[in-house]
Each structure stands twice: as structure tokens, then as C-alpha cells.
C-alpha positions in Angstrom: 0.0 0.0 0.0 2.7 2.5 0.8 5.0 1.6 -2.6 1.2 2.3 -4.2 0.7 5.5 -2.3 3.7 7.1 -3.3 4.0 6.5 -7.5 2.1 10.1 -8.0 4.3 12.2 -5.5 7.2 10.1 -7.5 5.7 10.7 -11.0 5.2 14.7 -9.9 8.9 14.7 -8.9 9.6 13.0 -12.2 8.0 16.2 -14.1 9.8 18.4 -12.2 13.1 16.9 -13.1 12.3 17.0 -16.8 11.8 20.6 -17.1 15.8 21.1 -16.0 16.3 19.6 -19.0 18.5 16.8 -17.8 20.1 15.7 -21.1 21.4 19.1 -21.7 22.3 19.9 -18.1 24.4 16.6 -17.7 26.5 18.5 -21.0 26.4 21.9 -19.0 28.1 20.3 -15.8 30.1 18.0 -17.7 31.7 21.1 -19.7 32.0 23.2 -16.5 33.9 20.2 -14.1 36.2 20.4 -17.4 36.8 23.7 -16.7 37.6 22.9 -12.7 39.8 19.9 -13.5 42.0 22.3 -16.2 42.4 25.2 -13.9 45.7 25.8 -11.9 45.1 26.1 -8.2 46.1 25.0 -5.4 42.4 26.1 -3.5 41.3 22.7 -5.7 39.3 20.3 -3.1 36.7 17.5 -3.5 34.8 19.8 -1.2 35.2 22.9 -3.7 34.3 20.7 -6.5 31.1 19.4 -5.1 30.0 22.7 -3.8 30.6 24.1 -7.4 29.4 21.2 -9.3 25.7 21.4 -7.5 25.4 25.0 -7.5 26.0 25.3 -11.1 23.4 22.3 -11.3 21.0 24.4 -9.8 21.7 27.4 -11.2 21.7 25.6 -14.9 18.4 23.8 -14.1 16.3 27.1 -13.5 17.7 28.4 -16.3 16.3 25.4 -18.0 12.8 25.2 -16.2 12.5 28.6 -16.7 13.1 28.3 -20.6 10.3 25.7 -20.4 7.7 28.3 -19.0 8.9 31.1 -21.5 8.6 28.6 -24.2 5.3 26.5 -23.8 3.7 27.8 -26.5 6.8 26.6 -28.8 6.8 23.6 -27.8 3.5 22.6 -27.3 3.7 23.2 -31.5 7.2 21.1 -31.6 7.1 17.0 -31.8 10.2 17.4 -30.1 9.0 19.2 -26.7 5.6 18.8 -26.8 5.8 16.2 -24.6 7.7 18.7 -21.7 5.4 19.0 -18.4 4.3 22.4 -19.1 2.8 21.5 -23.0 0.8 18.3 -21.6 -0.8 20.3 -18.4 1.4 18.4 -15.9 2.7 21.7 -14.4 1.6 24.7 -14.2 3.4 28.5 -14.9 3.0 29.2 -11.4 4.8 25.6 -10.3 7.4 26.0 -12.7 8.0 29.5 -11.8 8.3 28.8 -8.1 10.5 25.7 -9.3 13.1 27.9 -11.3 13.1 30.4 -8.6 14.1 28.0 -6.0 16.7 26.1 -7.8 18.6 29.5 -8.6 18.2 31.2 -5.3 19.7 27.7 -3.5 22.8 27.2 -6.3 23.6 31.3 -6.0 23.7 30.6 -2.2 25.9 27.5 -2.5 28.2 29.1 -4.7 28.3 32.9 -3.2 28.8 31.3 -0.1 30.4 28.1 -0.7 32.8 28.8 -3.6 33.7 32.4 -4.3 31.4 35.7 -5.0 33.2 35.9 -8.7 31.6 32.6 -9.8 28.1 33.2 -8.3 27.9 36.4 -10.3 29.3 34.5 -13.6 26.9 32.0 -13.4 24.3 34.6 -12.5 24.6 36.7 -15.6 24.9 32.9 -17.8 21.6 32.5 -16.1 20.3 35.9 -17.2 22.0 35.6 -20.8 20.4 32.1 -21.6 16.6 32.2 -19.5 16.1 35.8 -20.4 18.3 37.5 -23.6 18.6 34.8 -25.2 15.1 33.3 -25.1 12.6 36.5 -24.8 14.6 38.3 -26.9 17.1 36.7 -29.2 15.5 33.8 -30.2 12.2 35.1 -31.1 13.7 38.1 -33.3 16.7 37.1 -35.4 18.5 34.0 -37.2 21.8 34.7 -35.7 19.9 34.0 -32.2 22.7 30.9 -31.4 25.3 32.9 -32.7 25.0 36.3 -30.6 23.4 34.1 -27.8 26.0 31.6 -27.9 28.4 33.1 -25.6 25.8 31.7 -22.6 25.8 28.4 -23.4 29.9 28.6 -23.5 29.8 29.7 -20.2 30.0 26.3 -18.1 34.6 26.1 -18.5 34.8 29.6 -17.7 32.2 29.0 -14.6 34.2 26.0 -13.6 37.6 27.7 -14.1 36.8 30.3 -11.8 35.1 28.6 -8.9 38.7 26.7 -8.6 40.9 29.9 -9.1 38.6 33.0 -8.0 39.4 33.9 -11.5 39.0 33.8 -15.3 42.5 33.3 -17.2 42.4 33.3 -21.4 42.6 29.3 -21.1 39.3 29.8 -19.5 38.2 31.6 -22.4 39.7 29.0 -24.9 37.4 26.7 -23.7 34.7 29.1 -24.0 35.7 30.1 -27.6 35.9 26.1 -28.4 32.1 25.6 -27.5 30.5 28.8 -28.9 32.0 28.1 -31.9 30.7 24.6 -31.7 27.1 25.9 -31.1 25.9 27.2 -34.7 26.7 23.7 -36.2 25.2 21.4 -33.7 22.4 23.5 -33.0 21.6 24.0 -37.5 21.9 20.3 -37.8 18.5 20.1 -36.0 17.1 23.2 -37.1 17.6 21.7 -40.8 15.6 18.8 -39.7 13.1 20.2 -37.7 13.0 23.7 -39.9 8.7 23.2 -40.4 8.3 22.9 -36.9 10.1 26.1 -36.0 8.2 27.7 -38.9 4.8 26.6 -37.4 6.0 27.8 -33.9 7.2 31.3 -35.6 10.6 31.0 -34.5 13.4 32.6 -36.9 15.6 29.9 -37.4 18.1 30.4 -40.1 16.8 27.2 -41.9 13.1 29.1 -42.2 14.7 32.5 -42.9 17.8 31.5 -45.5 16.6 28.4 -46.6 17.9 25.1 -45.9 20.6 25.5 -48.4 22.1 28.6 -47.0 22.4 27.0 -43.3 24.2 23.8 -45.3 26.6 26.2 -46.3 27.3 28.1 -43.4 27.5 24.5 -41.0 30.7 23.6 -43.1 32.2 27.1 -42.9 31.6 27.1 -39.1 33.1 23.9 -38.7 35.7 24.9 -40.8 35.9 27.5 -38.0 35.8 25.1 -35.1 38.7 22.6 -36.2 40.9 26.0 -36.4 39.9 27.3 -32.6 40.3 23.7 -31.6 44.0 23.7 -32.6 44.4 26.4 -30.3 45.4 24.7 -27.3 48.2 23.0 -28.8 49.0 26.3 -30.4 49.7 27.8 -27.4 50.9 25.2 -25.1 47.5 24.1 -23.1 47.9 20.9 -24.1 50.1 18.4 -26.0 50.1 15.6 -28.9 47.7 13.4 -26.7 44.9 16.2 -27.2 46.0 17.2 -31.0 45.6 13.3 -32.2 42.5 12.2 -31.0 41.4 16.2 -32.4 42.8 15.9 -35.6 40.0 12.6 -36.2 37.3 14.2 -34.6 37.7 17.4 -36.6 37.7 15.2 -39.6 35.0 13.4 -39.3 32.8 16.8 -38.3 34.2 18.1 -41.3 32.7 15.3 -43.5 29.4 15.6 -41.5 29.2 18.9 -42.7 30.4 18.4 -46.3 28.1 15.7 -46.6 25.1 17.6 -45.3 26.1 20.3 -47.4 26.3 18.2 -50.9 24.1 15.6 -50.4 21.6 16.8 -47.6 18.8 14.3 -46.0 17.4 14.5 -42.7 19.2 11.8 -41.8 22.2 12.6 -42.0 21.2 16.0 -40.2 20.1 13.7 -37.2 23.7 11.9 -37.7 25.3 15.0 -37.6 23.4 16.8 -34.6 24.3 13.5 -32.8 27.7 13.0 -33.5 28.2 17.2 -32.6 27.4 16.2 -28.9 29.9 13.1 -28.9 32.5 15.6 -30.7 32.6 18.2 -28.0 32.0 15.3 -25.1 35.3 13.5 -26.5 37.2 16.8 -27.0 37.0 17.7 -23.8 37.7 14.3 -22.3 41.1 13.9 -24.6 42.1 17.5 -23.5 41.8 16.5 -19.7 43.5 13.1 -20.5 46.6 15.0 -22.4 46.6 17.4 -19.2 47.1 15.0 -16.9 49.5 12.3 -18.5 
């Protein structure tokens, strides 16, 4: 009776989870304990690390929930979201709201308090940049929304960097660099394939706007882009032939992605290509804290 009695306070926790987006928050904390294992400092504790890893959770999962209240109307019009909480009547605006406003107030306390007061205003304004500029205003209004908005979503390295150093060195920056240069071509790849729903929703995607085409195009020149910033570590001494290897392959094969999709496009292969954009940046990182510590 009491395993019975508790499914649908376990099944409301369960759509509370799912609007922090936890997919794309696992990537968020992933890239920022990057950014905490690469920095130089002696301040470096498993206490630090777990004080900064769960207030940047927090912080990155109102950002998230609250994206999820701003956007219900999207993606209650999107196959892709219109399964979220908020869409299906699960949760409502006034849940959520509480929800987002709960999870940042507790990870700005852990980290103002428990880290340093640098990296509780960092992740602040990434909070502000992503939940609020970027979604009320950028998305809504322009093409280029990923690419001016970008530099929120880059944030996580420079967030971890600084909650180990009370600091933000150009390294930290490198890494930032690496993933908003990474953003336009992931995020296109599933613009290209999802291009009618975001014209159905209203939303300016570059793939409604330019044409399908035109966003082929411009995926291989940003990747073009991205294998350059991603030889930058070598370049300047970050990191050695252990990282430059492994980055050499995984820069190829994005490359070939994006010629591929830009020569001989099918959805598919934008679903290959979105998908292998996440393992890209997931294996970058992990050969770039591999070649820092052996």
C-alpha cells in the first residue's frame, strides 16, 4: 500500500526533473567540471568541487525550467518538446515559476557562499543571458539568435575555471571560444531537420529564414571555424600531442558531416550529424583532460 501510495508524488517529482532539461544539463556540468579539473590552483578540493558542481546544477536547471515556462507555447507546436510537463498540463506557470526560482536562489547561495562571489555572479549573468536574452529576446527576433546568444551556453569552462581559481585566465576563455564556436553547427543540424516545426512555432531559425541551403553552407564554414579554434590549445601550449591526435580525427569526421550535409543533404544525415556534434565536444573535452594529466 505505501510503494502504491507514493507512485504520483514520484511521478510529480519526475516532471519536475524534466523541465531542468537533464540531457542538456548533464552536457552543462560536464563542460564546466572540465573547466575545474584544467584550472591551476592549489584552493582545488573535493569539497570545492562538489560545492561548485551542485550550484552550477541548480543554477543551470532554473535556467532550463524557466526556458520551459517562457517557451510553452513553442513547444507545445514542436514533436520534439511537446511532450515537456508544461505543454501536456502536468505543471503549471506558477509551479514552474516557483521551481526555477528555488533552484537558482539555493545554487547562488551555494556558490556565493560556498565557492567564491566571482563565480556566483558568472553564473548569475549565464543565467540571465540564456533564460532571459537569449530566449525573450534573441531567439524570437533574429537567425543569428545561437550565434550572438551563444556566448551563454559557453559559459559552463569559464564557470568552472573560476570557482577553482577565483578567476578567469584566457585558457578559460579558450574553452569558452571552443564551444561557442561549436554551437551554430550542432544547434543548424536540427534546425535543418526540424525547420517546419520552427516555422509553425514562428521562430526565426536560419533554416526558415535562409533556406535550408544557406544554413548547409554556413554549417561547413563554421566547422571549418571550429577545427581552427580547436588547434588552439596546442598552439599555445594548453595541451600536448595526446589532445592534438585524437582532435585531428574528430575534426575530420565533423568536417565530412558537414560536407556531406552540405552536398548531399537528408534529414538523416542531419540527425547523424546533430548527434555526433554532442559526442564531438564530449570527447574533445575528455582527450584535452587526458593530455593534461598524463
Amino acid at each position: 500500500m505505501t510503494t502504491i501510495s507514493l507512485q504520483p508524488a514520484m511521478h510529480q517529482v519526475g516532471e519536475y526533473i524534466a523541465l531542468t532539461k537533464p540531457r542538456v544539463i548533464m552536457l552543462v556540468v560536464f563542460c564546466a567540471f572540465i573547466g575545474m579539473l584544467l584550472a591551476p590552483s592549489e584552493r582545488a578540493s573535493p569539497g570545492l568541487i562538489a560545492a561548485a558542481t551542485l550550484g552550477i546544477t541548480l543554477v543551470a536547471a532554473a535556467a532550463a525550467a524557466l526556458n520551459c515556462l517562457i517557451e510553452q507555447r513553442i513547444d507545445s507546436v514542436m514533436a520534439r518538446t511537446r511532450a515537456r510537463p508544461l505543454p501536456r498540463g502536468a505543471l503549471s506557470g506558477r509551479d514552474t515559476l516557483i521551481w526555477s526560482g528555488g533552484l537558482c536562489l539555493a545554487g547562488m547561495v551555494i556558490l556565493y557562499y560556498g565557492v567564491n562571489a566571482l563565480t556566483a555572479w558568472l553564473t548569475l549573468v549565464t543565467f540571465i543571458g540564456y533564460a532571459l536574452i537569449y530566449t525573450v529576446i534573441l531567439k524570437p527576433l533574429t537567425p543569428q539568435n545561437i550565434v550572438i546568444g551563444g556566448l551563454a551556453g559557453a559559459m559552463p569552462p569559464v564557470l568552472g575555471w573560476a570557482a577553482m581559481t577565483g578567476e578567469v585566465s584566457g585558457q578559460a576563455w579558450l574553452l569558452a571560444l571552443i564551444i561557442y564556436v561549436w554551437t551554430p553547427p550542432h544547434f543548424w543540424s536540427l534546425a535543418l531537420y526540424r525547420s517546419r516545426e520552427y516555422a509553425a512555432a514562428g521562430v526565426p531559425m536560419l533554416p526558415v529564414t535562409h533556406g535550408a541551403k544557406f544554413t548547409r553552407l554556413h554549417i561547413f564554414l563554421y566547422t571549418w571555424l571550429l577545427t581552427a579554434v580547436t588547434l588552439m590549445p596546442f598552439a599555445i601550449r594548453m595541451s600536448g600531442w595526446l589532445y592534438l591526435a585524437p582532435t585531428l580525427v574528430l575534426d575530420g569526421i565533423f568536417l565530412a558531416h558537414a560536407w556531406l550535409l552540405w552536398r548531399n543533404y537528408s534529414d538523416r544525415l542531419a540527425r547523424q550529424t546533430f548527434r555526433y556534434s554532442i559526442f564531438y565536444l564530449s570527447a574533445l573535452f575528455s582527450f584535452l583532460l587526458i593530455d593534461h594529466y598524463l
